[in-house]
Each structure stands twice: as structure tokens, then as C-alpha cells.
C-alpha positions in Angstrom: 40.8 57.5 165.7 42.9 54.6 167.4 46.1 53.7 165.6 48.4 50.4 166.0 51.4 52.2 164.6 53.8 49.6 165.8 51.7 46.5 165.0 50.7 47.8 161.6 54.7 49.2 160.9 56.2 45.5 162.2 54.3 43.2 160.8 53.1 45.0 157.2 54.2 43.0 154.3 56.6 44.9 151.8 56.0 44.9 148.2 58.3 42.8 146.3 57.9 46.0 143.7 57.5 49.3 145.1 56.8 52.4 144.0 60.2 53.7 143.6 61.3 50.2 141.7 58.3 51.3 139.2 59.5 55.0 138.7 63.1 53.7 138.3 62.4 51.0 136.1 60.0 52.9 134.1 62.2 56.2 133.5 65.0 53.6 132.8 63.1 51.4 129.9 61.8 55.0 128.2 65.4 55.9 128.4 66.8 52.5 127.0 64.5 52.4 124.0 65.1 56.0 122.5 69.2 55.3 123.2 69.0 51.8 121.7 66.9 53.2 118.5 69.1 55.9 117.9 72.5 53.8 117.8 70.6 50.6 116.1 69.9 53.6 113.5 73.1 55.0 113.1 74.7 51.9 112.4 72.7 50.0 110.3 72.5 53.3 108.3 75.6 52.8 107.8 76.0 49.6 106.7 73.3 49.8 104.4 74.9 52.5 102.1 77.4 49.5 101.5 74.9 47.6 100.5 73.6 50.0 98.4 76.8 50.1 96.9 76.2 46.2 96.4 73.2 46.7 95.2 73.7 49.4 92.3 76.8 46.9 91.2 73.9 44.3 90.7 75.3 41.8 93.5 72.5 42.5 95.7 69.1 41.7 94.4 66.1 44.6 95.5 64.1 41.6 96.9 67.1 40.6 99.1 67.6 44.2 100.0 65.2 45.0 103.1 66.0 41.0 104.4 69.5 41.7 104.6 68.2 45.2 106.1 65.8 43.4 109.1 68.6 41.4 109.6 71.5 43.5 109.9 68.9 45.7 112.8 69.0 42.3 114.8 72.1 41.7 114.8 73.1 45.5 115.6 70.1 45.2 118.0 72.1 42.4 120.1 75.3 43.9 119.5 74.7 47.2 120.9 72.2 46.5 123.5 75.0 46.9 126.4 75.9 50.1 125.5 72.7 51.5 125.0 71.6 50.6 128.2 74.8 52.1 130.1 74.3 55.1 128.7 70.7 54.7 129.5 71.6 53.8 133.5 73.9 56.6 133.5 71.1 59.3 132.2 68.6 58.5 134.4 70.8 58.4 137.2 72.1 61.3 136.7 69.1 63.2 136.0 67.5 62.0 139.7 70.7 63.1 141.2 70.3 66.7 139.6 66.6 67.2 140.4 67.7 66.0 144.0 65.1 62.7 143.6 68.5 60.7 145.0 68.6 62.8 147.9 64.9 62.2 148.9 65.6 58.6 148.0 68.8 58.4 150.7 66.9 60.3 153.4 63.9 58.0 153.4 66.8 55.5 153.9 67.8 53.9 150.8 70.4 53.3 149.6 73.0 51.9 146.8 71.1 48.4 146.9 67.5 50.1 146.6 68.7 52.0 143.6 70.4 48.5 142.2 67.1 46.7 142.9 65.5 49.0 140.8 67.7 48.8 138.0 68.4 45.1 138.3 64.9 44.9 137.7 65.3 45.9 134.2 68.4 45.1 133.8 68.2 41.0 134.8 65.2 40.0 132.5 67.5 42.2 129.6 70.3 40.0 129.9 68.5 36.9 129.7 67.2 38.3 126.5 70.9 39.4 125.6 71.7 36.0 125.7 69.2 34.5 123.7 69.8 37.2 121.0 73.9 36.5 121.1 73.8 32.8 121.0 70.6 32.3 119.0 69.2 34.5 116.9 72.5 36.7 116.0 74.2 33.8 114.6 71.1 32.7 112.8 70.7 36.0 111.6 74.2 36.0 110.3 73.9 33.0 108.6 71.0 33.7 106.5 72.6 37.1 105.6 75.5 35.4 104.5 73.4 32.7 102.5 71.2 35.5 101.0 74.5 37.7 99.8 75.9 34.1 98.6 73.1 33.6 96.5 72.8 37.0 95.3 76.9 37.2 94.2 76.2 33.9 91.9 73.4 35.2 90.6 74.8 38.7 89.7 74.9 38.1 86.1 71.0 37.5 85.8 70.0 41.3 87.1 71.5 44.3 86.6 70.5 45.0 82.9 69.2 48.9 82.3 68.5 51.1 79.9 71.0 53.5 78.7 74.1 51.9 80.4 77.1 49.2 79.2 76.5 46.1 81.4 79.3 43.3 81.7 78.7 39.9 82.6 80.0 36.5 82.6 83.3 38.0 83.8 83.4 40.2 81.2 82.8 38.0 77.9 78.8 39.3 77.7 78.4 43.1 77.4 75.0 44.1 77.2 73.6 47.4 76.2 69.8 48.1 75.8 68.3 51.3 74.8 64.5 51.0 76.4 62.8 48.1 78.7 59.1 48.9 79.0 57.1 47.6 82.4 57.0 43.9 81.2 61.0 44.1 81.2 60.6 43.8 77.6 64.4 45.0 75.8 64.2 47.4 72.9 67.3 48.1 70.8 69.7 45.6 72.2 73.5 45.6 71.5 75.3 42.3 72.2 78.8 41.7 72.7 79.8 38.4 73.2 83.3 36.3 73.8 83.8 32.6 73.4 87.3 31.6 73.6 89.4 33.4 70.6 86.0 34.3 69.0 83.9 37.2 69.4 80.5 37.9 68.0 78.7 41.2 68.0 75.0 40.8 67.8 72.4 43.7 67.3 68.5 43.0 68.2 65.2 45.0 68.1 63.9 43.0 71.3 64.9 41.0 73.7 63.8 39.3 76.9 64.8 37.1 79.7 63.8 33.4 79.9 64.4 30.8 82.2 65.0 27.0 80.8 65.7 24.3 82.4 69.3 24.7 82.1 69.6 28.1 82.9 68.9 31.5 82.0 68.9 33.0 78.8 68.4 36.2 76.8 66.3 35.5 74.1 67.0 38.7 71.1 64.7 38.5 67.9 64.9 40.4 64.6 68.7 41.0 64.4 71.8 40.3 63.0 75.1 38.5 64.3 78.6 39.2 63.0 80.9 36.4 64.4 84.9 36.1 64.0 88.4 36.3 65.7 89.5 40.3 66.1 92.8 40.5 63.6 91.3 38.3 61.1 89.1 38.9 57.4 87.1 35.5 58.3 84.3 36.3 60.1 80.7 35.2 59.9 77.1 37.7 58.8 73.9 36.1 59.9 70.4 37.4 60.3 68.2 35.8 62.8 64.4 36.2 63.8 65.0 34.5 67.3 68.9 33.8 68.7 69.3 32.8 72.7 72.4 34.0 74.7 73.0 32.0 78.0 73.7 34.1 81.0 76.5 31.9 83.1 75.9 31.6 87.3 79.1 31.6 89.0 79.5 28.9 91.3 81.3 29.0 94.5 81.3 27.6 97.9 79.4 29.0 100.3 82.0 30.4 103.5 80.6 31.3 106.7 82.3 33.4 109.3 82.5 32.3 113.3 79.7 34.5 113.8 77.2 33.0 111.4 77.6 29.1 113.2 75.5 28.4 115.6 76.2 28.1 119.1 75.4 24.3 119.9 78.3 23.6 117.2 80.6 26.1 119.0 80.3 24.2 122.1 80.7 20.5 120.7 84.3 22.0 119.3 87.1 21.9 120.5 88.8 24.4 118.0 90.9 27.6 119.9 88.3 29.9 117.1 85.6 28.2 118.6 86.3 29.2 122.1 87.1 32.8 121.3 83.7 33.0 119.4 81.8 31.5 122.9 83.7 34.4 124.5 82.4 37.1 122.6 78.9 36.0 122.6 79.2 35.4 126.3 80.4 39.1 126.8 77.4 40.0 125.3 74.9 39.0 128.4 77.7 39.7 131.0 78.7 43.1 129.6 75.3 44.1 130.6 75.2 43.4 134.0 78.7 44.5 134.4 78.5 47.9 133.2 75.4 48.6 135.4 76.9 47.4 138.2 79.8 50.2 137.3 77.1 52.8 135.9 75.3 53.2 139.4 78.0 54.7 141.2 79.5 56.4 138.3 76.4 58.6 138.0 76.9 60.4 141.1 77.4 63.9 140.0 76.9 67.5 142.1 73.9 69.3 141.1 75.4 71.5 138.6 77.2 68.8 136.5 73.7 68.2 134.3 72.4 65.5 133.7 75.5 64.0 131.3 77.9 64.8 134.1 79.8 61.2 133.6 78.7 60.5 130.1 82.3 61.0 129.0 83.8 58.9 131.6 80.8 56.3 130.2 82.1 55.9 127.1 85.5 55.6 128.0 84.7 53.1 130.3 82.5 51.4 127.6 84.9 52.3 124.5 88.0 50.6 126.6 85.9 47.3 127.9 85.1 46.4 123.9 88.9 46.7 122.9 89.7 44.9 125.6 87.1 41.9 124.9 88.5 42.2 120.9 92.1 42.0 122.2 91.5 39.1 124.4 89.6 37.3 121.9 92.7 37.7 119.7 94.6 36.6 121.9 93.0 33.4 122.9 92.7 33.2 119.3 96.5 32.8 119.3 96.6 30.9 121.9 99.0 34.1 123.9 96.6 33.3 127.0 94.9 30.8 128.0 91.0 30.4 126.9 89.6 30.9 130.8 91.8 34.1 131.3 90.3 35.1 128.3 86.9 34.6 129.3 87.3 35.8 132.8 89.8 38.4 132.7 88.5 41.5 131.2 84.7 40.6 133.4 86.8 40.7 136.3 88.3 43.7 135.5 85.8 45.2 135.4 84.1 43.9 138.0 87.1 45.8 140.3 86.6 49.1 138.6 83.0 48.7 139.8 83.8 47.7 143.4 87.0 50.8 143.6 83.7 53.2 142.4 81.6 51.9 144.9 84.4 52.5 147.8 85.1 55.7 146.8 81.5 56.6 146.7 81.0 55.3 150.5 84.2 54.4 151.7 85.7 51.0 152.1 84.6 50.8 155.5 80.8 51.0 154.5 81.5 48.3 151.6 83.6 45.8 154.2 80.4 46.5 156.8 78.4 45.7 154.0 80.0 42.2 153.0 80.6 41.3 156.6 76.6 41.2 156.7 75.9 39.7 153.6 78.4 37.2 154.8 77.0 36.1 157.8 73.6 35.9 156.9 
């Protein structure tokens, strides 16, 4: 059997994506999802017992409940996405260095830009999609939370009615108190307190029920009887009704939304110092990705017997101190203490150091000046 080693080893093409790209990027994505699900979980969880909280008060509506629920997992989703996938970088990295796959990988002759290759992969296409989530769809999703709640808090006085329990209203002049609803919300034993300036009127009804009329919402009680007067005084009023309508009052307010909830293309038409800081986060975002996987590949080298969460600690310090530090600027530019590029560029380039000092340490400055004299001149 004749063999052209040379000819065949010279002139075969390489694969854009190899093998080892696969594994890596792969391992990594598995990794990535499980992280990302658990701290999307955690924290949304959280959240949502306040709005639980909301909800039980009657200023959350149940139909509004699991919206505002998708939509806080989005915007947790976008917010969190860097960190899961450091954490990710750094458990996959340091799992190949413990079962000694690194070491195969650095005696077939790659090295620290085969591994990045690999993850960059991954990593590139995720924070293009970072970026779409933090400019677009997190401020959208904001937004509609924020209109949802809004709409919600005016209508608070129109749910919240339930058997068994005192229910105030209307700022406190309508108190309700029912004794039974049935499945057609249908009121049984109604109790009625109700304040109109100086005057109050108690009103007791077998049934009531809700009804909407043109101009607004009322509760209309039937078979009762309505005691009306000013508390202190002997005039008062006695009347028995078969039907009587109480209106149920909407507040009214102006909607405010935050920074986060307008959308980008108005963030970039102003010229307001808010404005800027906003861009800033949002542009951390898609940057903090790449950053922090730049940083996480030489941070994962560990001995052997470190496991395979050798560096996690050192992870989320690293991770823990780049947030407060993008917070902090943000402040900062929001006050106008530094000026809006530092801001921008200051805490990336930071970082971007921390990664380069790793990378020296790991193979020496000489390697990494012999590296960027190549890249250089080619």
C-alpha cells in the first residue's frame, strides 16, 4: 500500500469546524443551558413571590399574573446570560483540565487559540443574540410589564372581592364584605359600607353582582336595605330597595416608565446624561460576554486535584466585582463625575487587562509578545 504522506499532509484542506470545536462547543452549550435555567429560576422565583404579594392585595389581576411571569424570565434571561455562561466556560474547562483532555489537546499541538476557537464558536453567535435581547426585547419586555402593572394598579378596586373577608376600596370609602359568591361570581349576603363626603351609608343586600355600564363599573345589590346619615347626628335616612347600584371608582394616574422600559432607538436620538448611562448598561450586556470568556479560559487552569470547580470562587469574584463596577460607573456618568466614554470604556478595558495579566501568567509574557509580534506582521 503506497502512501503520499507529504502530499496528502500539505495540501489537505482543514475543516473550518473540527472535531475538537464540536466536543467543546457541545460540552459547553449542555453546560450553558442547565447554568442559565437554574439562575433564570432562582431569580424569577424570587420576584414572583412579590408579585404574589401584589397579587393577594388585588393590584395584580390572575390573567396578568403568568404575562408579567414570561416576561420577567426574558428579561432575567438577557440579564443573566453573561454570568451563566462564565460559569459555564469555567466548568467545562476545568473539567477537561482534570480528566487530562487539555493535556491531550496541548500535545497534539494546540493551544490557547484552539481552545478560544472553540469557545468563540459559541460564545460569538451568543452575543449577537445578547444584544438583540438587551437593546430590543428587554426594553420591550419592560415596557409591557410596566403597562400591564399600570393597568392592573388603576383597576385594583374592580377585583379583589371574596368571601369571608373585609375589602376596601375607593381609598377606603367602599368596604365590602360578602358572605358566599357561587361559580357565576354571583354575591350572597352582602354588607356595604359606603362614604360620600360627611355622609356615610351602610347598606345590607341578599345578592349582588358586578356590571359593567358604559360609565364604569358597578355593583349592582338587590333585596336590601340602606341606612344613610352623617356619624354624630339623629338625621339619618331608612330605605328598602329591590335593586340599588354602587359605582366602583378607577384611579387614574399617569403611566411612568423607567430607563429600562424605553426603547433603544429613543435612547440613541437623546442627548440626555440618563440616556447615555442606560446605552452603557445595555451595551455591557453583549460585551460582558465576550469579556469574561476571554478571562474564563485561562482562569480555568487548575492541577488535577483542584476538581472541577477549582476557580469557581475566583469566577464569581471576578463576575460579582465587574457588575458593581458597571453599576458604579453608570452612576457615575449619571452624575456626570466622569465623562460618558470613560464610562463606557473603562470598566471593558479593565477587564480586558485582567484577561491579558492571566494569559501572561499562564504562558509567560514572552510567549504572549511572540504571539502579537506574529499577529502583527501578518
Amino acid at each position: 500500500m503506497e502512501t503520499n504522506w507529504a502530499k496528502g499532509y500539505k495540501t489537505g484542506k482543514r475543516k473550518i469546524i473540527n472535531v475538537l470545536d464540536k466536543m467543546i462547543a457541545l460540552d459547553l452549550l449542555r453546560t450553558l443551558l442547565a447554568v442559565w435555567s437554574v439562575i433564570v429560576v432562582i431569580i424569577v422565583s424570587r420576584q414572583f413571590i412579590r408579585i404574589l404579594d401584589k397579587a393577594i392585595e388585588g393590584q395584580v389581576s390572575n390573567q396578568t399574573l403568568m404575562t408579567v411571569l414570561g416576561l420577567k424570565t426574558i428579561i432575567a434571561s438577557a440579564t443573566f446570560l453573561p454570568a451563566a455562561l462564565f460559569m459555564a466556560v469555567l466548568m467545562v474547562l476545568g473539567r477537561m483540565y482534570r480528566d487530562q483532555e487539555m493535556s491531550a489537546v496541548a500535545s497534539a499541538g494546540g493551544g490557547s487559540g484552539t481552545v478560544y476557537r472553540a469557545i468563540f464558536l459559541l460564545v460569538f453567535p451568543l452575543s449577537v443574540l445578547a444584544a438583540g435581547l438587551s437593546f430590543y426585547v428587554s426594553p420591550w419586555a419592560e415596557a409591557m410589564m410596566e403597562q400591564l402593572m399600570h393597568q392592573d394598579k388603576e383597576s385594583a378596586d374592580l377585583r379583589g372581592v371574596a368571601a369571608g373577608k373585609f375589602s376596601e376600596y375607593s381609598q377606603g370609602d367602599l368596604v365590602f364584605y360578602v358572605e358566599k359568591i357561587d361559580d357565576d361570581k354571583k354575591m350572597y349576603q352582602v354588607f356595604v359600607q359606603h362614604r360620600q363626603g360627611n355622609r356615610l351609608a351602610i347598606i345590607n343586600a341578599e345578592v349582588g353582582r358586578m356590571k359593567d355600564l358604559p360609565d364604569g363599573r358597578y355593583v349592582i345589590l338587590e333585596n336590601g336595605e340602606r341606612i344613610q346619615g352623617q356619624p354624630g347626628t339623629v338625621n339619618y335616612v331608612l330605605e328598602q330597595f329591590d335593586e340599588y347600584a354602587v359605582r366602583l371608582d378607577t384611579k387614574e394616574s399617569a403611566t411612568d416608565f423607567g430607563k429600562q422600559s424605553v426603547s433603544s432607538d429613543k435612547l440613541l436620538n437623546s442627548g440626555q446624561i440618563t440616556d447615555i448611562a442606560e446605552l452603557q448598561r445595555r451595551f455591557s450586556v453583549p460585551v460582558g460576554i465576550m469579556l469574561l470568556c476571554f478571562i474564563a479560559v485561562p482562569l480555568a487552569q487548575m492541577s488535577p486535584r483542584g476538581g472541577v470547580y477549582g476557580n469557581m470562587l475566583i469566577g464569581f469574584l471576578i463576575y460579582f466585582s465587574y457588575g458593581n463596577l458597571i453599576r458604579v460607573s453608570q452612576s457615575w456618568v449619571m452624575n456626570q463625575t466622569i465623562p460618558a466614554w470613560l464610562g463606557v470604556f473603562g470598566v471593558n478595558t479593565l477587564l480586558l487587562l485582567i484577561g491579558g495579566i492571566l494569559l501572561a501568567r499562564l504562558y509567560g509574557w514572552q510567549w504572549l509578545a511572540m504571539q502579537f509580534r506574529e499577529k502583527v506582521h501578518k
